[in-house]
mmCIF file as gemmi writes it, N, C-alpha and C atoms, coordinates in Angstrom:
data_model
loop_
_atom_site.group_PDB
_atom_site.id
_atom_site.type_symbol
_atom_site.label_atom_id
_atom_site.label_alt_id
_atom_site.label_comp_id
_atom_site.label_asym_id
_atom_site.label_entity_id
_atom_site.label_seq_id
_atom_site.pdbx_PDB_ins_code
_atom_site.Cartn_x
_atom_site.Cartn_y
_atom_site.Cartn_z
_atom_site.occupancy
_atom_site.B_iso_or_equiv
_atom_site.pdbx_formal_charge
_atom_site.auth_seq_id
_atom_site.auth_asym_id
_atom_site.pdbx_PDB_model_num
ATOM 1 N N . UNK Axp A 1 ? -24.587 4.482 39.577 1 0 ? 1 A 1
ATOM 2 C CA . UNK Axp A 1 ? -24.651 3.219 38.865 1 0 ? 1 A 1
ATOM 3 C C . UNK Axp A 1 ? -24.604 3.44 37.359 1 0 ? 1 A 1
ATOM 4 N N . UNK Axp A 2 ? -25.49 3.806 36.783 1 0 ? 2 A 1
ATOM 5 C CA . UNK Axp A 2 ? -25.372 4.75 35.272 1 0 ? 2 A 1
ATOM 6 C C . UNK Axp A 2 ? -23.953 4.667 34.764 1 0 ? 2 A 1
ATOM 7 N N . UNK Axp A 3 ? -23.635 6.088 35.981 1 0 ? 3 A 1
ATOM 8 C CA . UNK Axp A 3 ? -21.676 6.341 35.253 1 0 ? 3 A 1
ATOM 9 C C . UNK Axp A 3 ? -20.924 5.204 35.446 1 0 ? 3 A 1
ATOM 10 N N . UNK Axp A 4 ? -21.533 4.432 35.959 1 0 ? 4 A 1
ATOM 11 C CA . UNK Axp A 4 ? -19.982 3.122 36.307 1 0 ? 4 A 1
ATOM 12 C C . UNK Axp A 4 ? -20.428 2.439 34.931 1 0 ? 4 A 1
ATOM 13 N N . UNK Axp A 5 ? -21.593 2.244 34.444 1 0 ? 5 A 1
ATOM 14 C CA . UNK Axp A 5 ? -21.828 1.417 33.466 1 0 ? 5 A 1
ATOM 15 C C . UNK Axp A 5 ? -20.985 1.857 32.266 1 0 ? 5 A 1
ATOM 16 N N . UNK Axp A 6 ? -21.656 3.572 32.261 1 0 ? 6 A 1
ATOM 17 C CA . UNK Axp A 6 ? -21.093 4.045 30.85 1 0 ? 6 A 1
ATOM 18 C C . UNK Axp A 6 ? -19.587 4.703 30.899 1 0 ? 6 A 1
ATOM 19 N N . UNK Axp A 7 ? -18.938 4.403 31.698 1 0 ? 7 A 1
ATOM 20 C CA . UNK Axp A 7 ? -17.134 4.455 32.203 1 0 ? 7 A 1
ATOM 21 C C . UNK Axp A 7 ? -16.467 3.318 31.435 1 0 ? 7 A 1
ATOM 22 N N . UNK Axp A 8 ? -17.828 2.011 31.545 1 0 ? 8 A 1
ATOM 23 C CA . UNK Axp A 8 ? -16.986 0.637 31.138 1 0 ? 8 A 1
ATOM 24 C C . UNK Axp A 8 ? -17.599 0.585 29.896 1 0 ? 8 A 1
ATOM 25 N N . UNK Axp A 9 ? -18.22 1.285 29.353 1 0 ? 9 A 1
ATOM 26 C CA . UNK Axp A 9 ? -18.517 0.934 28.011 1 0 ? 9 A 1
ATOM 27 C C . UNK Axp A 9 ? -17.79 2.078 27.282 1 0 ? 9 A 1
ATOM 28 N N . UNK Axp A 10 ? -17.283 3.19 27.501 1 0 ? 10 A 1
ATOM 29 C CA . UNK Axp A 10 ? -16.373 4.286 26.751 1 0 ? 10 A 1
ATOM 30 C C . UNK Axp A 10 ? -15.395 3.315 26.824 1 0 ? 10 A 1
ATOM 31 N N . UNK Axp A 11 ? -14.943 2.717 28.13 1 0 ? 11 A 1
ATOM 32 C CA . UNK Axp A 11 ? -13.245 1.69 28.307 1 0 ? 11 A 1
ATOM 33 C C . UNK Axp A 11 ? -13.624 0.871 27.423 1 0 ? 11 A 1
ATOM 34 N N . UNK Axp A 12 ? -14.183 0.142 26.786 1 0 ? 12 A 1
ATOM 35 C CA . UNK Axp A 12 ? -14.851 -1.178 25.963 1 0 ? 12 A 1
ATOM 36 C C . UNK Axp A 12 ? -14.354 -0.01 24.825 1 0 ? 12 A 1
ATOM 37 N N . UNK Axp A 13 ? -14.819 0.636 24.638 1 0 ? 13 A 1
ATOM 38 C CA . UNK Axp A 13 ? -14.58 1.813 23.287 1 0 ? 13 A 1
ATOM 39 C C . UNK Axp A 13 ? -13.631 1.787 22.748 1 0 ? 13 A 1
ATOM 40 N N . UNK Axp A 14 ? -12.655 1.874 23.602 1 0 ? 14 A 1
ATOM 41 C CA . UNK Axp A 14 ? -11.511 2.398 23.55 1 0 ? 14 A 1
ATOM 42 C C . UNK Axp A 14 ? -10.424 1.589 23.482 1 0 ? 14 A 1
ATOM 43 N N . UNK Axp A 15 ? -10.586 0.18 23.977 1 0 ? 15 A 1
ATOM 44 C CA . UNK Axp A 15 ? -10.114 -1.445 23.857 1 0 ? 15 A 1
ATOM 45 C C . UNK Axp A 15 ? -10.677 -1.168 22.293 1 0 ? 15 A 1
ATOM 46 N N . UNK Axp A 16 ? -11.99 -1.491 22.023 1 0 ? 16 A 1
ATOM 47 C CA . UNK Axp A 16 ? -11.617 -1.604 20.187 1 0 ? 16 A 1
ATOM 48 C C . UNK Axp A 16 ? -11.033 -0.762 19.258 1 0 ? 16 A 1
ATOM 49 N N . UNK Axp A 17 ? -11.32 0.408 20.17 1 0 ? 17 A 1
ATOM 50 C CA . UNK Axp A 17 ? -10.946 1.588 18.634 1 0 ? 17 A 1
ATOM 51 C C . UNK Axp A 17 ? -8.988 0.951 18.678 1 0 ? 17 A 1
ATOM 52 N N . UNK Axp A 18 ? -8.513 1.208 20.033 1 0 ? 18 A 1
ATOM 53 C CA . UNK Axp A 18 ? -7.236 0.68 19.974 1 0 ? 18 A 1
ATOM 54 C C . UNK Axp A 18 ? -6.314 -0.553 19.331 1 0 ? 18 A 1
ATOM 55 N N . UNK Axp A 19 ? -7.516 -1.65 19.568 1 0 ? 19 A 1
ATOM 56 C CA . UNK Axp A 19 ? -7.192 -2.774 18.767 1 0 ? 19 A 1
ATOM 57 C C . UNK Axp A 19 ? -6.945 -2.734 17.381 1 0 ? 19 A 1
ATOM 58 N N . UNK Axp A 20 ? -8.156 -1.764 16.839 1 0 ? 20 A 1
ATOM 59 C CA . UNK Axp A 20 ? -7.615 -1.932 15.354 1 0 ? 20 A 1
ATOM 60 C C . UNK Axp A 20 ? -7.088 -1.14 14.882 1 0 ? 20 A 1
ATOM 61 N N . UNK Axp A 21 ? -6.526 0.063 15.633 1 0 ? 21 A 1
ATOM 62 C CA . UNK Axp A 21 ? -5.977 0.76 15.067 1 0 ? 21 A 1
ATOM 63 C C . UNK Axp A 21 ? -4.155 -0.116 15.53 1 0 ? 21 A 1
ATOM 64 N N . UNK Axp A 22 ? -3.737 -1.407 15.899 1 0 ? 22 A 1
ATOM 65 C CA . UNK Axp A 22 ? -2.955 -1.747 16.012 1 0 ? 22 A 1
ATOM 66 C C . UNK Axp A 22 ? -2.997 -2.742 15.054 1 0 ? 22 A 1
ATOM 67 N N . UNK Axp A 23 ? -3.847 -3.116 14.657 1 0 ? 23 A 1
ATOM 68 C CA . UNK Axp A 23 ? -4.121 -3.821 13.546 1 0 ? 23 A 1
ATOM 69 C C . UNK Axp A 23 ? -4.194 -3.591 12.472 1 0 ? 23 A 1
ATOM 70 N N . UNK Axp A 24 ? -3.929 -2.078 12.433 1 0 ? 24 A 1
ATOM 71 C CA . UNK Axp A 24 ? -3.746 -1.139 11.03 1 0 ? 24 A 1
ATOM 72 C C . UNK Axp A 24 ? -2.582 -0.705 10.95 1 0 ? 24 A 1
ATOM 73 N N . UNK Axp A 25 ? -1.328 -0.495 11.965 1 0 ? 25 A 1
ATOM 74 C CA . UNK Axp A 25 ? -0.439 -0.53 12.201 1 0 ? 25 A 1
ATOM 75 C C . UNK Axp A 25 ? 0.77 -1.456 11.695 1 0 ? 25 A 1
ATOM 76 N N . UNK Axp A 26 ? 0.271 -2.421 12.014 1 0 ? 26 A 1
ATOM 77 C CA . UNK Axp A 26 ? 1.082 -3.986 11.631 1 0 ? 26 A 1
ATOM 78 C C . UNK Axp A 26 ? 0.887 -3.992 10.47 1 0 ? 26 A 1
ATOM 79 N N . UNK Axp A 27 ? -0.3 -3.792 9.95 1 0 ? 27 A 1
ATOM 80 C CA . UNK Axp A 27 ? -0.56 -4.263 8.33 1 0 ? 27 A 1
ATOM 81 C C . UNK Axp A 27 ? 0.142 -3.044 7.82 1 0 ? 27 A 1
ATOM 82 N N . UNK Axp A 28 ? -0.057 -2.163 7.534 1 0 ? 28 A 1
ATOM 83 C CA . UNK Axp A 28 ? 1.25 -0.8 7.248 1 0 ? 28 A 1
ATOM 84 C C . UNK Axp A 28 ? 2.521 -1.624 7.457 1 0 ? 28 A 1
ATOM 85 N N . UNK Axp A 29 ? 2.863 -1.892 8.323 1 0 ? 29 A 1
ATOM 86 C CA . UNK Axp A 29 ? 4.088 -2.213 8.604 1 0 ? 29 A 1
ATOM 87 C C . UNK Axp A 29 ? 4.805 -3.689 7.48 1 0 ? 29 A 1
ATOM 88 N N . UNK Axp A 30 ? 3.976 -4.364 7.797 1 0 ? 30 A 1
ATOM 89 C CA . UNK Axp A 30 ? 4.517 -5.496 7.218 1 0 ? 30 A 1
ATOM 90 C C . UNK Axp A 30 ? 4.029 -5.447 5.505 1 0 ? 30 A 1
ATOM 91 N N . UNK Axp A 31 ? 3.28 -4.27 4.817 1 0 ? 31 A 1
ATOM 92 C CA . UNK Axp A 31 ? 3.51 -3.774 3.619 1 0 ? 31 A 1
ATOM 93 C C . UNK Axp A 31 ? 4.721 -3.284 3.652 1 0 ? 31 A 1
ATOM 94 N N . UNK Axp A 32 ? 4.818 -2.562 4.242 1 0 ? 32 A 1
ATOM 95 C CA . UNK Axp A 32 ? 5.993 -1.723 3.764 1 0 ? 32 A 1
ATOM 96 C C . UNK Axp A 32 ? 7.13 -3.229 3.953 1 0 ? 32 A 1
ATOM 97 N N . UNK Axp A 33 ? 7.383 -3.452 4.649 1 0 ? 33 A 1
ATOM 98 C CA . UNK Axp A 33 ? 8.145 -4.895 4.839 1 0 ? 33 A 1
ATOM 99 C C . UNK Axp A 33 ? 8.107 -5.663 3.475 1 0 ? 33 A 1
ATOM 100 N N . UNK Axp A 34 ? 7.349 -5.972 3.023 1 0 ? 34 A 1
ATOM 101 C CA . UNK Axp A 34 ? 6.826 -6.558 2.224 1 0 ? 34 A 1
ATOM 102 C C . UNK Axp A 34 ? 7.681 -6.032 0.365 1 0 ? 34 A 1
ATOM 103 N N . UNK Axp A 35 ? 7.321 -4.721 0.628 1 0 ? 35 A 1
ATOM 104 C CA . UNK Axp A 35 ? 7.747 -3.771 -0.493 1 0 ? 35 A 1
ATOM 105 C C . UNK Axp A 35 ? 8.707 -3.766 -0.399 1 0 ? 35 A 1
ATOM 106 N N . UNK Axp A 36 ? 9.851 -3.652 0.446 1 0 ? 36 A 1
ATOM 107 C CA . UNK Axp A 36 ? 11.248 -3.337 0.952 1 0 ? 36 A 1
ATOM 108 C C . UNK Axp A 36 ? 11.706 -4.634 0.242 1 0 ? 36 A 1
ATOM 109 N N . UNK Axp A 37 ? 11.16 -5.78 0.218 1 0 ? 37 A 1
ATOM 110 C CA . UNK Axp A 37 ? 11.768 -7.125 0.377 1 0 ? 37 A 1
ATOM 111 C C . UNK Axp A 37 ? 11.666 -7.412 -1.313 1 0 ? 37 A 1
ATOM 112 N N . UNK Axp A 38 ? 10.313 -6.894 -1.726 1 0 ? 38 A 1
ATOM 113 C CA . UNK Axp A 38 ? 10.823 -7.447 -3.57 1 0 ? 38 A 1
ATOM 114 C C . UNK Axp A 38 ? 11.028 -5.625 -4.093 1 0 ? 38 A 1
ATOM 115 N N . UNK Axp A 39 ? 11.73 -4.304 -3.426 1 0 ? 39 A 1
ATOM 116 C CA . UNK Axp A 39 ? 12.439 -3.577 -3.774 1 0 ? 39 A 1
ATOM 117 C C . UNK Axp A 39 ? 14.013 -4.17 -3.959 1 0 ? 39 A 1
ATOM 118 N N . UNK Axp A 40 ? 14.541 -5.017 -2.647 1 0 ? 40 A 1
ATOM 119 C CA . UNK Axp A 40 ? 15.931 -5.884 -2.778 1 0 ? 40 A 1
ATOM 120 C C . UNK Axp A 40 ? 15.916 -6.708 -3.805 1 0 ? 40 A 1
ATOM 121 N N . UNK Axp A 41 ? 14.924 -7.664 -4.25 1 0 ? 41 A 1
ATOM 122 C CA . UNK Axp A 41 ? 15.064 -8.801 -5.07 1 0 ? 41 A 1
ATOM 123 C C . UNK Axp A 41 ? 14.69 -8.198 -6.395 1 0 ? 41 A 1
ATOM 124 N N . UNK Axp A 42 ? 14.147 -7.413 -6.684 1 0 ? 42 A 1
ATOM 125 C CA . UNK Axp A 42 ? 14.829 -6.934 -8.242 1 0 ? 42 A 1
ATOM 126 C C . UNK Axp A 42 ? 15.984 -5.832 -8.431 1 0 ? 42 A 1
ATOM 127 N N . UNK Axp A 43 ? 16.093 -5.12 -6.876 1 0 ? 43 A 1
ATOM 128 C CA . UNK Axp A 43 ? 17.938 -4.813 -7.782 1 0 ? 43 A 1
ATOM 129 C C . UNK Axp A 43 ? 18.727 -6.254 -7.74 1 0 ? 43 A 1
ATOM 130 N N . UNK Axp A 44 ? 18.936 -6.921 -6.847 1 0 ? 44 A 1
ATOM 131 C CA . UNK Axp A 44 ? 19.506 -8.113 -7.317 1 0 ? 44 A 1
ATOM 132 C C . UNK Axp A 44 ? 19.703 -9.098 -8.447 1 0 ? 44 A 1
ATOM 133 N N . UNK Axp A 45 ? 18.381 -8.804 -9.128 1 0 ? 45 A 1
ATOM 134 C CA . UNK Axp A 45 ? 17.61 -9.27 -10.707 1 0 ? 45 A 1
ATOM 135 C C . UNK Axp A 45 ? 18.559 -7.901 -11.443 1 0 ? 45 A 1
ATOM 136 N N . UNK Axp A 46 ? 18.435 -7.083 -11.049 1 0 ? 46 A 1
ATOM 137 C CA . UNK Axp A 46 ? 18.744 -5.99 -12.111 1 0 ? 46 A 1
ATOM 138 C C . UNK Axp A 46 ? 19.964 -6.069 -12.12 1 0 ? 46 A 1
ATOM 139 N N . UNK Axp A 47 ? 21.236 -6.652 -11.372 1 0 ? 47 A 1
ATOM 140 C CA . UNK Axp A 47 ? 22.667 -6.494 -10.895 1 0 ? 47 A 1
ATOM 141 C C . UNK Axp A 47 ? 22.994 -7.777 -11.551 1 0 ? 47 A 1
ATOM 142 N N . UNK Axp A 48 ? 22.155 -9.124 -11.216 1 0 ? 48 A 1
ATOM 143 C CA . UNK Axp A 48 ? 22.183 -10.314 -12.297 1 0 ? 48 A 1
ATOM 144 C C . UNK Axp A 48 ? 22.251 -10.137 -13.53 1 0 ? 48 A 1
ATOM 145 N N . UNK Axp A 49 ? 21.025 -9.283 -14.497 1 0 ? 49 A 1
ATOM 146 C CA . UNK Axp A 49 ? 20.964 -8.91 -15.626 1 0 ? 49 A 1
ATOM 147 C C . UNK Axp A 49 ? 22.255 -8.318 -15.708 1 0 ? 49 A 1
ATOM 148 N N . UNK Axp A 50 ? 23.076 -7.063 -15.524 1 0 ? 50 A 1
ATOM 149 C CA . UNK Axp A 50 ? 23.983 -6.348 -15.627 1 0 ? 50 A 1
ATOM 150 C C . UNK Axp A 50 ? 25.195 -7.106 -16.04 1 0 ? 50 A 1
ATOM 151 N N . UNK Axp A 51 ? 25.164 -8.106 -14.884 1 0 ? 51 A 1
ATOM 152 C CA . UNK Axp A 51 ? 26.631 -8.666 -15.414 1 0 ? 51 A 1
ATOM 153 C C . UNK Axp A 51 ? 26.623 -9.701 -16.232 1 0 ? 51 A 1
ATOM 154 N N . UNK Axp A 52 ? 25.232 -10.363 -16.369 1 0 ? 52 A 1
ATOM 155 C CA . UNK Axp A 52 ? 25.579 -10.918 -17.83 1 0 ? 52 A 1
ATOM 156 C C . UNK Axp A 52 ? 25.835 -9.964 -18.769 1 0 ? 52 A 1
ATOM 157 N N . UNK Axp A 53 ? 24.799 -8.885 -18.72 1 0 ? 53 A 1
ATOM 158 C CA . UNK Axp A 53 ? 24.817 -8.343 -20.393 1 0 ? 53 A 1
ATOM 159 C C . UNK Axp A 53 ? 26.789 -8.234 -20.257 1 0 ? 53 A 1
ATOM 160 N N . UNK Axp A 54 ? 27.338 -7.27 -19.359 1 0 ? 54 A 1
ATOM 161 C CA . UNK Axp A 54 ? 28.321 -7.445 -19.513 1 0 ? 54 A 1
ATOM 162 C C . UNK Axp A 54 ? 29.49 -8.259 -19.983 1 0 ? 54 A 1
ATOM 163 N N . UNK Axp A 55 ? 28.764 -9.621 -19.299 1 0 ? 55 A 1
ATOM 164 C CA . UNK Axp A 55 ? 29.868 -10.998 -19.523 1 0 ? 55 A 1
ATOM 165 C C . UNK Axp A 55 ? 29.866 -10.93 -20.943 1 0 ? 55 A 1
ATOM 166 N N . UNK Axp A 56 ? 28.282 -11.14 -21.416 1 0 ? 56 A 1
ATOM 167 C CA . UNK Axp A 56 ? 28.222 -11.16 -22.93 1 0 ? 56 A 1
ATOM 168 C C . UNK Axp A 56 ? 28.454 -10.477 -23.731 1 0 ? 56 A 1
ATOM 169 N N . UNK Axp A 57 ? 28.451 -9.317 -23.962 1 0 ? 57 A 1
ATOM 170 C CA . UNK Axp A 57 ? 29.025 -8.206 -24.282 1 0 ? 57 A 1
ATOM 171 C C . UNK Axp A 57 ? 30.427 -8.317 -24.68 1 0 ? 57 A 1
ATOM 172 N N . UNK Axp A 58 ? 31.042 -8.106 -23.389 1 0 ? 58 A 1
ATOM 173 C CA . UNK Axp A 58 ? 32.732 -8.832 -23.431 1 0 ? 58 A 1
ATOM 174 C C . UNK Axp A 58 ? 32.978 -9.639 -24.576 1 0 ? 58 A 1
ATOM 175 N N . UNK Axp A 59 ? 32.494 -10.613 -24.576 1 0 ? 59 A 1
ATOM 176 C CA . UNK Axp A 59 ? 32.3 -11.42 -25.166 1 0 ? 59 A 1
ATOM 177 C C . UNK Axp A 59 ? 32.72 -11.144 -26.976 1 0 ? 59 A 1
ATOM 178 N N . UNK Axp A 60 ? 31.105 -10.879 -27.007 1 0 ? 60 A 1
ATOM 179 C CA . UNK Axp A 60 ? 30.88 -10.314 -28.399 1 0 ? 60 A 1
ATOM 180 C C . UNK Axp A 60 ? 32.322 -8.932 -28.811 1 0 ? 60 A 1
ATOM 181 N N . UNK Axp A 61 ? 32.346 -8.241 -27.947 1 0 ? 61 A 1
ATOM 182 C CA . UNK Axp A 61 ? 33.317 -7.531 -28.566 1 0 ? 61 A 1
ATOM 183 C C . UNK Axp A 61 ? 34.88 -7.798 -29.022 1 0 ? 61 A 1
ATOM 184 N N . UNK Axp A 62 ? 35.228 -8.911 -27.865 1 0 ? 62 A 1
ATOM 185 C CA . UNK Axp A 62 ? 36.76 -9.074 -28.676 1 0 ? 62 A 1
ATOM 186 C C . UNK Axp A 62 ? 36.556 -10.606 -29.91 1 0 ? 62 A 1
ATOM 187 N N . UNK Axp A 63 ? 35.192 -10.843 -30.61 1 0 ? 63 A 1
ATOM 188 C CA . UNK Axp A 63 ? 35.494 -11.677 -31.503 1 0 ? 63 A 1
ATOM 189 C C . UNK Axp A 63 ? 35.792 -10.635 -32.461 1 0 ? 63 A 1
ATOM 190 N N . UNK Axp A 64 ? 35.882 -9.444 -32.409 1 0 ? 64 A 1
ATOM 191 C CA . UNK Axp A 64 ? 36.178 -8.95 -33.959 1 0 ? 64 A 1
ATOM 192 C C . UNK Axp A 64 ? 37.45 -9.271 -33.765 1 0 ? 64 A 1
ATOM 193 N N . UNK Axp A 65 ? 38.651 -8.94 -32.867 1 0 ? 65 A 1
ATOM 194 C CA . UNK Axp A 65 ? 39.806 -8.729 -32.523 1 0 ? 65 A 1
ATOM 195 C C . UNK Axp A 65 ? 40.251 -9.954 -32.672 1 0 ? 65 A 1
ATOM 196 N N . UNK Axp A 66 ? 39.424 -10.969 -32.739 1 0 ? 66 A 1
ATOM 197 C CA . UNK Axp A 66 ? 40.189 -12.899 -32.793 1 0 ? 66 A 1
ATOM 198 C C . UNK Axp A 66 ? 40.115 -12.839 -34.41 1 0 ? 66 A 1
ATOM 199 N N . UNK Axp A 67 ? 39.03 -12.399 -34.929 1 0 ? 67 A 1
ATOM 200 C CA . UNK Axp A 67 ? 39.284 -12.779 -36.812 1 0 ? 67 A 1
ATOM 201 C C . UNK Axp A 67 ? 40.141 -12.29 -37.372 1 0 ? 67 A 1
ATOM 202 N N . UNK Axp A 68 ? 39.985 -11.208 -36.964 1 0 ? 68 A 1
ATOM 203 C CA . UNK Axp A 68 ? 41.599 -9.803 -37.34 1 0 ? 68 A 1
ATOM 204 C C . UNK Axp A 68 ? 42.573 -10.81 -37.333 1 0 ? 68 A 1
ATOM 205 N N . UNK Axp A 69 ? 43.031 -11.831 -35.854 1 0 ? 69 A 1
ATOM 206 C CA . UNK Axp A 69 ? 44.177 -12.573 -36.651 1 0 ? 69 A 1
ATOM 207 C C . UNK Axp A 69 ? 44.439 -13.519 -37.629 1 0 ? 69 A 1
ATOM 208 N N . UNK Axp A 70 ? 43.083 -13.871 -38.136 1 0 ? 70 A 1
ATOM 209 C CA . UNK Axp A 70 ? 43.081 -15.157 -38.984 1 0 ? 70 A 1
ATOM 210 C C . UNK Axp A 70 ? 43.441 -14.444 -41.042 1 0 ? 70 A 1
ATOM 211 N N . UNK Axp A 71 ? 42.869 -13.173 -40.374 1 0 ? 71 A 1
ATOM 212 C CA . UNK Axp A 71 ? 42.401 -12.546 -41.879 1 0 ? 71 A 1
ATOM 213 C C . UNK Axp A 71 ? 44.37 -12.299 -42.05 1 0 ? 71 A 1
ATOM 214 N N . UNK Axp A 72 ? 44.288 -12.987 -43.442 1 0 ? 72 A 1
ATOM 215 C CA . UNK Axp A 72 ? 45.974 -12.822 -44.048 1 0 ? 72 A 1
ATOM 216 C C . UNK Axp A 72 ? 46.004 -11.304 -44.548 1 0 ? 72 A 1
């Protein structure tokens, strides 16, 4: 009688230790998830930035090349 008790209370043990160690699992997981997801959304920010500076850039560089034709 004893061992049947303390069989179901190691199994009881072992239901919690398991539980949270699945519950430590997920949360790992869905950090890293988490991280992955605003790792994408600032290269996207950083690829946004890029091609403006570029656009603008562009930009700025051929006004020297437009006055050049005005200058007699």
């Amino acid at each position: 009688m004893l061992k049947a008790i303390q069989t179901k209370i190691l199994l009881a043990i072992l239901a919690v230790l398991l539980a949270i160690g699945g519950t430590l699992a997920y949360r790992r997981h869905e950090a890293a998830k988490a991280a992955l997801q605003r790792q994408q959304e600032y290269g996207r920010f950083r690829q946004q930035v890029e091609q403006d500076k570029k656009k603008h850039s562009s930009a700025a560089a051929n006004e020297g090349k437009i006055w050049q034709k005005y200058i007699p």
